[in-house]
C-alpha positions in Angstrom: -1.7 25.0 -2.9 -3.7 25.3 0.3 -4.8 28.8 -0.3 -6.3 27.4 -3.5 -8.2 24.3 -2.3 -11.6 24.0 -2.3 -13.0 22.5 1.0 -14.4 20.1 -0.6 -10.9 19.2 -1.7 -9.7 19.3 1.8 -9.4 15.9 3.4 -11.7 15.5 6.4 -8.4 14.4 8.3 -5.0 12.7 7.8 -4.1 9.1 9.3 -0.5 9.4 10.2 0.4 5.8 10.6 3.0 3.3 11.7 3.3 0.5 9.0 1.8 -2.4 10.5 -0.2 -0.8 13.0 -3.3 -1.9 12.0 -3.7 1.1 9.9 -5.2 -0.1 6.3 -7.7 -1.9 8.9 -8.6 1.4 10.3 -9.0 3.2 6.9 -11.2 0.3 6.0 -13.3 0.3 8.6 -14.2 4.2 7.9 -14.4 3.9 4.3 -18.2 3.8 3.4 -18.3 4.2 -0.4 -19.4 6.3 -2.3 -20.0 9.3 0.5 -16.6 8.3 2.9 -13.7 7.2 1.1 -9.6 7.0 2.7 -7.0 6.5 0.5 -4.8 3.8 1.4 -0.7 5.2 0.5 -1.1 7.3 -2.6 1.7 9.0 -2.2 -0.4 12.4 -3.3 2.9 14.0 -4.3 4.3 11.2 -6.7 3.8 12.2 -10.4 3.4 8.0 -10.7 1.1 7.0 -8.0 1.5 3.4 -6.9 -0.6 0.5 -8.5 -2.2 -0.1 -5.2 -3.9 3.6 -6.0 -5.1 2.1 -9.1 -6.6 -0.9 -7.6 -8.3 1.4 -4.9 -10.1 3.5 -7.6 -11.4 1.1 -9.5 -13.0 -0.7 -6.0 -14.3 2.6 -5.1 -15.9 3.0 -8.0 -13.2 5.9 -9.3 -11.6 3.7 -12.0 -9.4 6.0 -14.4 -8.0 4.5 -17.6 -4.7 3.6 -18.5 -4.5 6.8 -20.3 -5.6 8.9 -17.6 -2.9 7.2 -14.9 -0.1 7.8 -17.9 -1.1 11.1 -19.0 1.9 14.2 -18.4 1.3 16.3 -15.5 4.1 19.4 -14.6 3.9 18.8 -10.9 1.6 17.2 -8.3 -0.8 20.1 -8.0 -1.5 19.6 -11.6 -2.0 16.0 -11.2 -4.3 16.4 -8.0 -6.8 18.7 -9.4 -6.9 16.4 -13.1 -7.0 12.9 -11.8 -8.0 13.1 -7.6 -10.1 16.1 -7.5 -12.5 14.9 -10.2 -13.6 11.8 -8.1 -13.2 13.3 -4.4 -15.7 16.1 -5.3 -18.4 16.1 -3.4 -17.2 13.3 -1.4 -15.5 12.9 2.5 -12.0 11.8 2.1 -9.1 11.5 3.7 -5.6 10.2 3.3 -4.2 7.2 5.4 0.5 6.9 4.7 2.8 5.0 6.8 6.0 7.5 6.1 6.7 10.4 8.7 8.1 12.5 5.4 4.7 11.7 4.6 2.7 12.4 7.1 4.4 16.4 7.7 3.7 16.8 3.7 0.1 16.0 3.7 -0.3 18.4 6.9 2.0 21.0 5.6 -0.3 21.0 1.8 -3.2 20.3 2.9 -3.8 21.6 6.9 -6.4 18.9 7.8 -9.0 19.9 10.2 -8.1 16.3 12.2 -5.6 14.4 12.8 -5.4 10.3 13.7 -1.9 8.7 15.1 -1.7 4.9 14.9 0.3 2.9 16.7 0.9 -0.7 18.2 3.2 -2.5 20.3 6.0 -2.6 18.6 7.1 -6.0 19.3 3.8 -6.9 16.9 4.8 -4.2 14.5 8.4 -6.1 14.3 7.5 -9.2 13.8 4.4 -8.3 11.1 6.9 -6.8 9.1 8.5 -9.9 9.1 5.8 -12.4 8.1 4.0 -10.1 5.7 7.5 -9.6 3.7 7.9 -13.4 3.8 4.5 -14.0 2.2 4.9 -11.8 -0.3 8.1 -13.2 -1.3 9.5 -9.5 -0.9 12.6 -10.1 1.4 15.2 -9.3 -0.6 13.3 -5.4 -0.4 12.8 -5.4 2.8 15.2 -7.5 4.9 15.6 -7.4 8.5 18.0 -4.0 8.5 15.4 -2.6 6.9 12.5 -3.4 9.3 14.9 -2.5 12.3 15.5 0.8 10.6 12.4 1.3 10.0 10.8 1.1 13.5 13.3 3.1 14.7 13.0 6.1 12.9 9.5 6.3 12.0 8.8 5.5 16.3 11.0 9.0 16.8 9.4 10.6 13.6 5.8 9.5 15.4 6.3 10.6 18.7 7.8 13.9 17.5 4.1 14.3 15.5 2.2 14.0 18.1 4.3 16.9 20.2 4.0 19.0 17.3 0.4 18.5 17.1 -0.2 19.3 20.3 1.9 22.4 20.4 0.3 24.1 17.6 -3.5 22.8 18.7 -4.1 20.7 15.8 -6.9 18.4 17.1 -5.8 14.9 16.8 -6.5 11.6 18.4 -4.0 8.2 18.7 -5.5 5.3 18.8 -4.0 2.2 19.5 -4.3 -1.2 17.6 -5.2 -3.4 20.7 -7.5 -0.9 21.8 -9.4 -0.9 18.6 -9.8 -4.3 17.9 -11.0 -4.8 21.2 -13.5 -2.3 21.7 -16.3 -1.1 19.8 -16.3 2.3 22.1 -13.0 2.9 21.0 -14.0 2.6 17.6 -17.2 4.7 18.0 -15.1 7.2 19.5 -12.7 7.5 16.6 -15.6 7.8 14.3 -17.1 10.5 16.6 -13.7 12.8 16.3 -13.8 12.3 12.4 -17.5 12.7 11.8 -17.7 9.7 9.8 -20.2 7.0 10.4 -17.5 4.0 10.3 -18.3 0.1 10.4 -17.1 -0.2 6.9 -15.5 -3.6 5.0 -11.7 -4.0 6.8 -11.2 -6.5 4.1 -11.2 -4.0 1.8 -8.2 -4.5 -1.1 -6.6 -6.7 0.6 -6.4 -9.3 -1.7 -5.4 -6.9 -4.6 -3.0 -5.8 -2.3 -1.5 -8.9 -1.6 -2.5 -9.3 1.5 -5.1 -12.0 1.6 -3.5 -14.5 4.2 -4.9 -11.1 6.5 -7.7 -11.6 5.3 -8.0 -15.1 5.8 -6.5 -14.6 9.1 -8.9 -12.6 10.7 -12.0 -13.0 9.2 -14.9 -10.3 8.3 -14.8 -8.0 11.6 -12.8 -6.5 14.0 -11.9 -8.0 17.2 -9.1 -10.8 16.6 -6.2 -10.7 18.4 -2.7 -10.8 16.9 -0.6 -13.9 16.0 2.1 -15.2 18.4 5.6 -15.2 17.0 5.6 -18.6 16.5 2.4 -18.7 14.6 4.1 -15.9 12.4 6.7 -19.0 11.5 9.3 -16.4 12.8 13.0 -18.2 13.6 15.4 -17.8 16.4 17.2 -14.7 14.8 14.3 -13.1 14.3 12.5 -13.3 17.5 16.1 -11.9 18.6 15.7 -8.9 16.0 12.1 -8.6 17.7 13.4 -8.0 21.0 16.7 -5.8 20.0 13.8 -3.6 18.3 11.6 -3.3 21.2 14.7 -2.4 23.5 15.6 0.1 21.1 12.2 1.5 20.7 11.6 1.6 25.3 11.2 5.5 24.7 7.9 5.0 22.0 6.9 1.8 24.0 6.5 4.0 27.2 5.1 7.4 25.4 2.2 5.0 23.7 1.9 3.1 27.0 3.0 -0.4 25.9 6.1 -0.3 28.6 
């Protein structure tokens, strides 16, 4: 499909992400509709996009109808070019997932000009897992085997990214939760490398996503600092699965500089 694309239907860059890294944040704070929009997780090659997509649409003033979301498509080139291609025309975009398979499809398809690695501490990473699948009641999904597995592959799958940027010259740029929240040159450089203007709602979807208590949590802007582990409500097990994660993960901790 690349050969094919129009650059306008190239995404300005890719946000390769570790869930819970602060990442819908970051996409937020760069979206400035209707000129610079990032999709949050649309899982471009799904023939059924998620019904976060939906919700994003409609807020970004994209909304397609029920029969538009339903209608047949043979594979997800069709489907790009009849339901994404339409709205991005014209427009800056770029794509924000949290899955390395992800991440390696969207670069493969679509060979972004940039691309931006987020990560955190993974201690913090742990533990929001936790909390946000308590509050949205969504345990039995995504217990703790699942957020332990989690960090530790997508942590290798990450770090191997980032040497495989580098070693073909893709221009790319990590940036680190605690550095963005806590500095507005960080976050003026990161708009600098993507070309976008940045300073955009973070509280974007959030709600619709069911992620409100964030919302609640941290306000309007940028700049709060993370929850302890007790303010998460996390028990003694967990705060145990919290540090057998971080031990695990000592290899990403020291690449990313959170040793």
């Amino acid at each position: 499909m690349t050969a094919a694309l129009r650059p306008d239907f190239v995404p300005d860059f890719v946000i390769a992400a570790l869930g819970r890294s602060g990442s819908t944040m970051i996409a937020n704070w760069l979206t400035r509709p209707p000129g610079e929009i990032v999709l949050i997780e649309p899982f471009l090659f799904a023939l059924e996009n998620p019904a976060m997509l939906h919700r994003q649409f409609a807020d970004l003033g994209m909304a397609a109808s029920p029969a538009e979301w339903s209608a047949y498509d043979a594979d997800w080139q069709a489907r790009f070019a009849r339901l994404f291609a339409p709205r991005l025309a014209g427009r800056r975009w770029a794509v924000k997932e949290v899955l390395g398979e992800e991440h390696r499809r969207l670069i493969a398809a679509f060979a972004p000009p940039r691309v931006v690695i987020t990560v955190r501490d993974i201690d913090a990473i742990a533990a929001s897992f936790l909390e946000k699948h308590r509050r949205q009641g969504n345990r039995h999904r995504f217990d703790a085997g699942w957020v332990a597995d989690y960090c530790r592959r997508e942590t290798a799958l990450v770090m191997a990214l980032r040497g495989e940027l580098e070693a073909q010259g893709t221009p790319h740029r990590v940036v680190r939760y605690e550095d963005f929240i806590a500095s507005g040159a960080e976050r003026a450089a990161l708009a600098a490398f993507v070309g976008w203007t940045g300073e955009g709602d973070v509280g974007r979807h959030l709600a619709g996503l069911g992620r409100g208590f964030e919302a609640e949590r941290h306000g309007e802007g940028v700049g709060n600092a993370a929850p302890s582990l007790a303010a998460r409500g996390l028990d003694a097990e967990e705060c145990a699965l919290v540090q057998a994660i971080s031990e695990d993960c000592a290899v990403y901790r020291a690449a990313f500089g959170y040793a």
